[in-house]
C-alpha positions as CSV (number, residue, x, y, z in Angstrom):
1,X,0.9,61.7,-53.0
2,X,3.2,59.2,-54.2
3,X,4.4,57.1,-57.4
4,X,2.7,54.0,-57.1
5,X,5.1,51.4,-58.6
6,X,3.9,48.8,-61.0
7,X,6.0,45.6,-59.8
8,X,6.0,43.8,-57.0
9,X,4.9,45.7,-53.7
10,X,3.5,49.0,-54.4
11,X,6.1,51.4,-53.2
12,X,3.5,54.0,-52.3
13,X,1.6,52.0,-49.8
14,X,5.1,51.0,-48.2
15,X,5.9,54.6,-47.2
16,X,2.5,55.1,-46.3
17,X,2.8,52.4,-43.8
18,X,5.5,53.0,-42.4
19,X,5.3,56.8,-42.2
20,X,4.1,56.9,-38.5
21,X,7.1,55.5,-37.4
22,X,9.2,57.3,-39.6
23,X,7.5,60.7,-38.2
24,X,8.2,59.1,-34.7
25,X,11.7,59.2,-35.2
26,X,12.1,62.4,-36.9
27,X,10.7,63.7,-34.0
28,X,13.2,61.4,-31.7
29,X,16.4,62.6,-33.5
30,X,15.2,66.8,-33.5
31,X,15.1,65.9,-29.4
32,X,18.8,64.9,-29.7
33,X,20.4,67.1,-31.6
34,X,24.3,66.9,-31.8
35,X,27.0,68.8,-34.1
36,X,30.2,68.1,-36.2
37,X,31.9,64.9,-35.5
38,X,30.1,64.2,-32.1
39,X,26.7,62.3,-33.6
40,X,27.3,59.1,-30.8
41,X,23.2,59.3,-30.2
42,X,22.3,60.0,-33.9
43,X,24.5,57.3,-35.4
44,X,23.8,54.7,-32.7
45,X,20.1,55.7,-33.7
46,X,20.7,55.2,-37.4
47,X,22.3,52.1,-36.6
48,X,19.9,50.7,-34.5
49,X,16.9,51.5,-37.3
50,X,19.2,49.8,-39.8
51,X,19.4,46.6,-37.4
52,X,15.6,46.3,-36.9
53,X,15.2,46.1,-40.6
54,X,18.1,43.4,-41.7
55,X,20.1,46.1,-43.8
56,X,23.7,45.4,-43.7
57,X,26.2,48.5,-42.7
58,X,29.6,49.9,-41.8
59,X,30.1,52.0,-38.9
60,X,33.4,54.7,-38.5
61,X,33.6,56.6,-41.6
62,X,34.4,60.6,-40.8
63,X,35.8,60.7,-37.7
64,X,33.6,57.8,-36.5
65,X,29.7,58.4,-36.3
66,X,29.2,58.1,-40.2
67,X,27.1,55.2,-41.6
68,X,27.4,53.5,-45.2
69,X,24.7,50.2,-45.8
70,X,23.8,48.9,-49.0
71,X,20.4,46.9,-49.9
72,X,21.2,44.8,-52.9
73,X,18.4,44.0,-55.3
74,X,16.5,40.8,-54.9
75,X,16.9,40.6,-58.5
76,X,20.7,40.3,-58.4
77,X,23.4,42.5,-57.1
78,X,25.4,42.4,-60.2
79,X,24.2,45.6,-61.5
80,X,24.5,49.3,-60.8
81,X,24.7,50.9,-57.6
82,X,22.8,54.2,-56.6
83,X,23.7,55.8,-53.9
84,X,21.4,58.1,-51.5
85,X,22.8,60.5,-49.1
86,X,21.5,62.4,-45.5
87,X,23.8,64.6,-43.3
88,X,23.2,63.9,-39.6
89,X,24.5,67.0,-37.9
90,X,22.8,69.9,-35.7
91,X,23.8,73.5,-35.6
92,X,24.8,75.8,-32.2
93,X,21.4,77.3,-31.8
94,X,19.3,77.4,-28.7
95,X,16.2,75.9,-30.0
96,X,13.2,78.6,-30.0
97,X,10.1,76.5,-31.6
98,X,8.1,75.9,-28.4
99,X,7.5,72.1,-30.3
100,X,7.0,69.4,-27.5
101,X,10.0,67.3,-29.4
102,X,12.4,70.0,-29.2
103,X,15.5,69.8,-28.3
104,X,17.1,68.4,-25.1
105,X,20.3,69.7,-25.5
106,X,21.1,72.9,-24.7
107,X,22.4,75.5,-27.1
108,X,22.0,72.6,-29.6
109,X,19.2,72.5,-32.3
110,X,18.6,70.7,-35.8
111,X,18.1,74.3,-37.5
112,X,19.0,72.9,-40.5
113,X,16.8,70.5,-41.0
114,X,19.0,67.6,-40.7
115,X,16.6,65.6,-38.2
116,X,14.0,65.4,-41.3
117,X,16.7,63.8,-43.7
118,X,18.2,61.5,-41.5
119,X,14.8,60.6,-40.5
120,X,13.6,60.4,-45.1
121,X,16.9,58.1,-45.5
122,X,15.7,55.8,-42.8
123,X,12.2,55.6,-44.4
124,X,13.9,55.0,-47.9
125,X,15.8,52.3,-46.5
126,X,12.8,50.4,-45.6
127,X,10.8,51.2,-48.0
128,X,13.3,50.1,-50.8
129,X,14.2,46.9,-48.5
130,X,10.3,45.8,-48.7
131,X,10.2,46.5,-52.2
132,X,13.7,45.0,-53.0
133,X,12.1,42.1,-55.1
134,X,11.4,44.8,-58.0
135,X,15.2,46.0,-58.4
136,X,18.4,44.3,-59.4
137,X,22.0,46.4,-58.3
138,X,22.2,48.0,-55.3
139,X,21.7,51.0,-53.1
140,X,23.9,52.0,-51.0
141,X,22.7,54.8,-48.0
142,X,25.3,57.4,-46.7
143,X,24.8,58.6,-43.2
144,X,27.2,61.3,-43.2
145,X,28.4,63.9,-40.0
146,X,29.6,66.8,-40.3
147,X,28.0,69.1,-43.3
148,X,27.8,72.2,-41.4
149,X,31.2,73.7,-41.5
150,X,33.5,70.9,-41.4
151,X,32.9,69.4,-44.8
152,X,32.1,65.6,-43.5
153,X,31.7,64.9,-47.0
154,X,35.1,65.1,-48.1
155,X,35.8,62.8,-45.6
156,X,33.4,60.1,-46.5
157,X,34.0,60.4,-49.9
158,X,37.5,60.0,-49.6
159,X,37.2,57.0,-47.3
160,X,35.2,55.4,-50.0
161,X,31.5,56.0,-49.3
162,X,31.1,56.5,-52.9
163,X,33.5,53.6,-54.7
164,X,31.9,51.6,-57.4
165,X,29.0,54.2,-57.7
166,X,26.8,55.1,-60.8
167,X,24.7,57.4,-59.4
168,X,24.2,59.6,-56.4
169,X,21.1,61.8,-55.2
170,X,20.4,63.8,-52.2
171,X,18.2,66.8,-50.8
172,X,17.6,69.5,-48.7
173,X,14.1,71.0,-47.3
174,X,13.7,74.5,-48.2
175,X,11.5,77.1,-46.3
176,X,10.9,79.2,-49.2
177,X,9.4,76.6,-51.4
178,X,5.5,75.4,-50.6
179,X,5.0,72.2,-49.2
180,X,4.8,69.7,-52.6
181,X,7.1,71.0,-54.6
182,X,10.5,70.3,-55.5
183,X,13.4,72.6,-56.9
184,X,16.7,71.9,-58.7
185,X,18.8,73.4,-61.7
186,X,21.6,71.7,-64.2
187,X,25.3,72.9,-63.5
188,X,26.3,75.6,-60.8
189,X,23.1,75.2,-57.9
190,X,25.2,76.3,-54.6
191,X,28.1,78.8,-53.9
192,X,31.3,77.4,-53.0
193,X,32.6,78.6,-49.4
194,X,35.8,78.7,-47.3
195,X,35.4,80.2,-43.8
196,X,38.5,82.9,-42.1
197,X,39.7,84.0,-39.0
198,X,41.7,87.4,-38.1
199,X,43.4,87.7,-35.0
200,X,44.5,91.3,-34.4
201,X,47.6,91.7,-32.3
202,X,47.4,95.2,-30.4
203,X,48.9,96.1,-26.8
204,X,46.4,96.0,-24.2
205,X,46.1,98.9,-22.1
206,X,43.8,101.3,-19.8
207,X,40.5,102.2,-21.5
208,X,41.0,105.9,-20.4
209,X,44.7,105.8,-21.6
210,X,43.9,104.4,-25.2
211,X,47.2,106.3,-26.8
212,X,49.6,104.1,-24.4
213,X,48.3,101.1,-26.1
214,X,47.1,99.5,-29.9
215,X,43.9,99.2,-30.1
216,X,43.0,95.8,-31.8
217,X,39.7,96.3,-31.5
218,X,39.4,99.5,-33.3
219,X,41.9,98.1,-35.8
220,X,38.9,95.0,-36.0
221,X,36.2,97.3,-36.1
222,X,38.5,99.2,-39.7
223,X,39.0,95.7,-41.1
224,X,34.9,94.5,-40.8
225,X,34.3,97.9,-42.7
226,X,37.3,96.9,-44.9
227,X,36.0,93.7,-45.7
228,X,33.1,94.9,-47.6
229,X,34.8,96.9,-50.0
230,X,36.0,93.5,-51.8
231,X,32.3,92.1,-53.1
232,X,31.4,96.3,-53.8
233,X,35.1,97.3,-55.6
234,X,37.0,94.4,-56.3
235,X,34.8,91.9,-57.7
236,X,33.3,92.3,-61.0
237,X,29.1,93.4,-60.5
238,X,28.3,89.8,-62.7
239,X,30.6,87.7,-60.7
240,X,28.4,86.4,-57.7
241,X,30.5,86.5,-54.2
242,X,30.3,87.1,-50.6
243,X,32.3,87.9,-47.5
244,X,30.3,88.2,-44.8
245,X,32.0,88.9,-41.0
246,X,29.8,86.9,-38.2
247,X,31.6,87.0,-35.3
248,X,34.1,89.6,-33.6
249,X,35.4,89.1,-29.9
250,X,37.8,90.6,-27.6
251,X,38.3,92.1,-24.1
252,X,36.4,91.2,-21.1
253,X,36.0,94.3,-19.1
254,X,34.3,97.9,-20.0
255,X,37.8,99.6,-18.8
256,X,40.6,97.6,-20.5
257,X,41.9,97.9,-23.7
258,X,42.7,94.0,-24.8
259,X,45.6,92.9,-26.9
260,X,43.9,90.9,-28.9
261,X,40.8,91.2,-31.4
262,X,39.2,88.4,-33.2
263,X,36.7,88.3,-36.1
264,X,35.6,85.4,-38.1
265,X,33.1,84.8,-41.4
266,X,32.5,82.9,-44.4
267,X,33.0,83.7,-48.1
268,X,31.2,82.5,-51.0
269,X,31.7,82.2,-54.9
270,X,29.9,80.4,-57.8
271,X,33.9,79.8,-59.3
272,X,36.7,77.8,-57.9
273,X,38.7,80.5,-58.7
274,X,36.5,83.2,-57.0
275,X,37.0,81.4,-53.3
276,X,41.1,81.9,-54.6
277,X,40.6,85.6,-55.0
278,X,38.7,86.2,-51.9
279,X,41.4,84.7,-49.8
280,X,44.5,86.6,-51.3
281,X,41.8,89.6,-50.4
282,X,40.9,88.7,-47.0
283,X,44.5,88.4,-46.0
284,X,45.5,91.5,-48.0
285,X,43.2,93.7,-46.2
286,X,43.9,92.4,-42.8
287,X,47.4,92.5,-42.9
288,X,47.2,96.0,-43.9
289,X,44.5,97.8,-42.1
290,X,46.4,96.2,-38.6
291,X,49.3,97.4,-39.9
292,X,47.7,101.0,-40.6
293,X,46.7,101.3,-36.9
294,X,49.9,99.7,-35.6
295,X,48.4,96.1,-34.9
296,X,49.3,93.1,-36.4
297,X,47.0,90.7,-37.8
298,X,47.1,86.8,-38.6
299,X,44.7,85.0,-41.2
300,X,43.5,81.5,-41.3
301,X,41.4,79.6,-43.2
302,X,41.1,76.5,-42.1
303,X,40.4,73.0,-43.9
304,X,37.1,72.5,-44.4
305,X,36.4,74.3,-47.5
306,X,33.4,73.5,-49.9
307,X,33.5,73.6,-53.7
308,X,30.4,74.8,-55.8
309,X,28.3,72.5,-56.3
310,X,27.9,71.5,-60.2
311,X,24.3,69.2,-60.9
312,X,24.8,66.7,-64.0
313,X,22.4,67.9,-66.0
314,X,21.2,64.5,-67.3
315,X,20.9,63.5,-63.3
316,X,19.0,66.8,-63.0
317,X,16.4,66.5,-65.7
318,X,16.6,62.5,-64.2
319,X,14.9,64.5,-60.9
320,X,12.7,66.6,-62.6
321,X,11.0,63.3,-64.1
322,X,10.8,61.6,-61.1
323,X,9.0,65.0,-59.0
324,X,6.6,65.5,-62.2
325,X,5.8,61.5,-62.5
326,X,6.1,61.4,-58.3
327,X,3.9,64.2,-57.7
328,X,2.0,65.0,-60.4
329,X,3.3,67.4,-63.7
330,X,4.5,71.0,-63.0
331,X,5.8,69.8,-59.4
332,X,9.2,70.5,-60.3
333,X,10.9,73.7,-60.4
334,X,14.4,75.2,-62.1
335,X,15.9,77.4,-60.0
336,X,16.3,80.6,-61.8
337,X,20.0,81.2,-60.8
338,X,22.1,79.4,-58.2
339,X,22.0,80.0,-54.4
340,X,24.9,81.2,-52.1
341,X,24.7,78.7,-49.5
342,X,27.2,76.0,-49.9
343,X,26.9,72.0,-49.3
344,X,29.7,69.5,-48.9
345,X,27.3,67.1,-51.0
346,X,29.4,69.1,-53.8
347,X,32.2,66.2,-53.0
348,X,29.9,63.7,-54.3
349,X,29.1,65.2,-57.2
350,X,32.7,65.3,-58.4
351,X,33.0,61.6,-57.6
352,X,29.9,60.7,-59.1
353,X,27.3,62.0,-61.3
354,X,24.3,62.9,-59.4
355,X,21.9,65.5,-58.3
356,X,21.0,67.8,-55.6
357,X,17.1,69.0,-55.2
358,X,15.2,70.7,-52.8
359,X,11.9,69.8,-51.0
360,X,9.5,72.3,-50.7
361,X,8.5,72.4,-46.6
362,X,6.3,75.2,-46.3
363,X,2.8,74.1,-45.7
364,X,1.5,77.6,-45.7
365,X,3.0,79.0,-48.6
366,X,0.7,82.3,-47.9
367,X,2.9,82.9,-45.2
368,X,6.4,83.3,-44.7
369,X,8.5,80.1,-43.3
370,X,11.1,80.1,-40.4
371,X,14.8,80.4,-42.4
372,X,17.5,77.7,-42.4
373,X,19.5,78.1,-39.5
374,X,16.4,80.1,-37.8
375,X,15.9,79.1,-33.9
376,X,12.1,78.3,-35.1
377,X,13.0,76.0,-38.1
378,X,11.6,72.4,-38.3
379,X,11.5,70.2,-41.6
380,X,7.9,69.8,-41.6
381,X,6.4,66.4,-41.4
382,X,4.5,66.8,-43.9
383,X,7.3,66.7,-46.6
384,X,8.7,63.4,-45.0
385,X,6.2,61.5,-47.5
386,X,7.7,63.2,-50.4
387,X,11.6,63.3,-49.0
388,X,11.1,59.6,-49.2
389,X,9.1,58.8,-52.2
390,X,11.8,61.5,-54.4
391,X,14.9,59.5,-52.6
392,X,13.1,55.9,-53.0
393,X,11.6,56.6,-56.6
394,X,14.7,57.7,-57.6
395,X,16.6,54.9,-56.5
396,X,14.1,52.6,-58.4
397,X,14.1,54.5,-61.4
398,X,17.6,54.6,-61.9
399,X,18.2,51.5,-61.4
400,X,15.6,50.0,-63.4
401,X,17.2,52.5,-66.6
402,X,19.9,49.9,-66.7
């Protein structure tokens, strides 16, 4: 179900045109899945959608594959612009659905779900360029790389993506809400997150001769253990935060002792000043426990971390009206306390006032749903007619609120 609008072109029938095509390409983009920074296909695809329609657009933004276009009002241009975001990028996962539009890359997947908002920002940009005789300002459409780990926001926001904006919206699907539905909260809605990485510096040596080496990966083995002991001793029980260790490698052979270990993970806090606190920790605890089974270890933690992410609340109740009007009252759902998981749409929302929401994408909610990330995700197509009418509707409303 969507908002019919009550001027000009009815928005509603628009998507419901168009949303054949729009499922078409979904399923196009899932088949070409590609991750930080190296979306050539999925830009060029953007791009060429955005051409068949008339919708003018810069290319080159984050390292090159992200997209900014802007549809201005046939009503004049002279008011406020809204601004609707989608992040392009795939995730290292060998794709497990069985679906006959999975993936053609290997060890490449959209496991995220970023294939369904690509696909709802294209089918917004139509839909709001047929209707664009019922609005005056502008939208402007973000095609942004590089959410998953590298924090393409930050880039795009910094180059500009958001300059001269009023407004700003975007969305995620989300397994664990039913198909219909549509979730958000005011303030604090995702965890900040940083990622790290411990090399452990030992002195490799014969695996039956262990005491005429250092054993970095026993020394790694101490420090994963270690790790834990921050959320469980050092952090106060109402203070929400997570380290989590995902990946450990070292050596090459069942017989040899290597010299070095590595381990890498992700931590997540609800404060600014909780990430802070969980680095100083990380290092602490790796530096020492090497040091306690004669290794040495070096910490890094790269650039790309992500702020929480703070809702406005007047943007927020904004997207409560437009699910409850969009899809009938009750639709909308607060979130009863923030979630973990982190987004770089977080940047955005400290340029801009804005909102984040969820879309529900279980069709089955009597049965669990594959989980983000999952090798067996896919954004359903039947949210794509809601992703689009909340992202379109939105746009409208707000800019009719002038």
């Amino acid at each position: 179900m969507v908002l019919q609008t009550t001027q000009g072109a009815r928005l509603g029938d628009v998507i419901t045109r168009i949303l054949p095509e729009i499922t078409a390409l979904r399923h196009e983009l899932h088949q070409h899945p590609e991750i930080r920074f190296q979306e050539v296909w999925t830009s060029d695809r953007a791009a060429r959608f955005l051409d068949e329609i008339g919708i003018p657009y810069r290319r080159g933004y984050a390292k090159g594959t992200g997209i900014v276009a802007e549809i201005a009002g046939a009503r004049g241009g002279g008011g406020r612009t809204v601004a609707l975001r989608a992040d392009m990028d795939a995730l290292e996962v060998e794709e497990a659905t069985g679906l006959p539009y999975a993936s053609l890359n290997p060890g490449r997947m959209h496991a995220c779900g970023h294939d369904g908002h690509t696909a709802t920002l294209c089918g917004a940009a139509k839909a709001l360029w047929a209707c664009r005789d019922q609005f005056a300002g502008t939208v402007r459409l973000v095609f942004q790389p590089g959410e998953e780990v590298a924090a393409g926001g930050r880039l795009i926001v910094e180059e500009g993506a958001l300059d001269g904006v009023s407004a700003v919206f975007g969305l995620h699907g989300w397994p664990t809400l039913p198909l219909g539905s549509v979730a958000s909260r005011p303030g604090c809605m995702m965890a900040g997150a940083r990622d790290f990485r411990i090399r452990i510096h030992g002195a490799g040596a014969h695996g039956a001769d262990p005491a005429s080496g250092v054993d970095p990966v026993v020394a790694a083995a101490h420090t994963i253990l270690a790790l834990q002991t921050i959320v469980s001793r050092e952090t106060d029980p109402q203070d929400s935060r997570v380290v989590t260790t995902t990946i450990l490698r070292a050596g090459q052979a069942t017989n040899i002792i290597p010299d070095t270990a590595e381990l890498s993970g992700t931590m997540r806090s609800l404060e600014p000043e909780g990430l802070e606190a969980l680095v100083e920790a990380v290092r602490r605890i790796a530096e020492h426990t090497a040091l306690a089974f004669r290794a040495r270890a070096e910490t890094d933690f790269g650039e790309s971390a992500y702020p929480p992410l703070y809702n406005d609340p007047e943007m927020t109740a904004f997207i409560a009206e437009t699910a409850d009007d969009l899809l009938g009252r009750g639709t909308y759902r607060e979130l009863a306390a923030p979630v973990m998981a982190s987004e770089d749409f977080a940047y955005y929302l400290q340029r801009a006032p804005g909102a984040f929401f969820y879309v529900g994408v279980n069709p089955h909610p009597d049965r669990p749903y594959p989980n983000l990330h999952s090798a067996r995700y896919n954004f359903s197509d039947e949210a794509l007619p809601i992703s689009i009418g909340m992202m379109a509707n939105a746009a409208l409303r707000y800019l009719a609120s002038a």
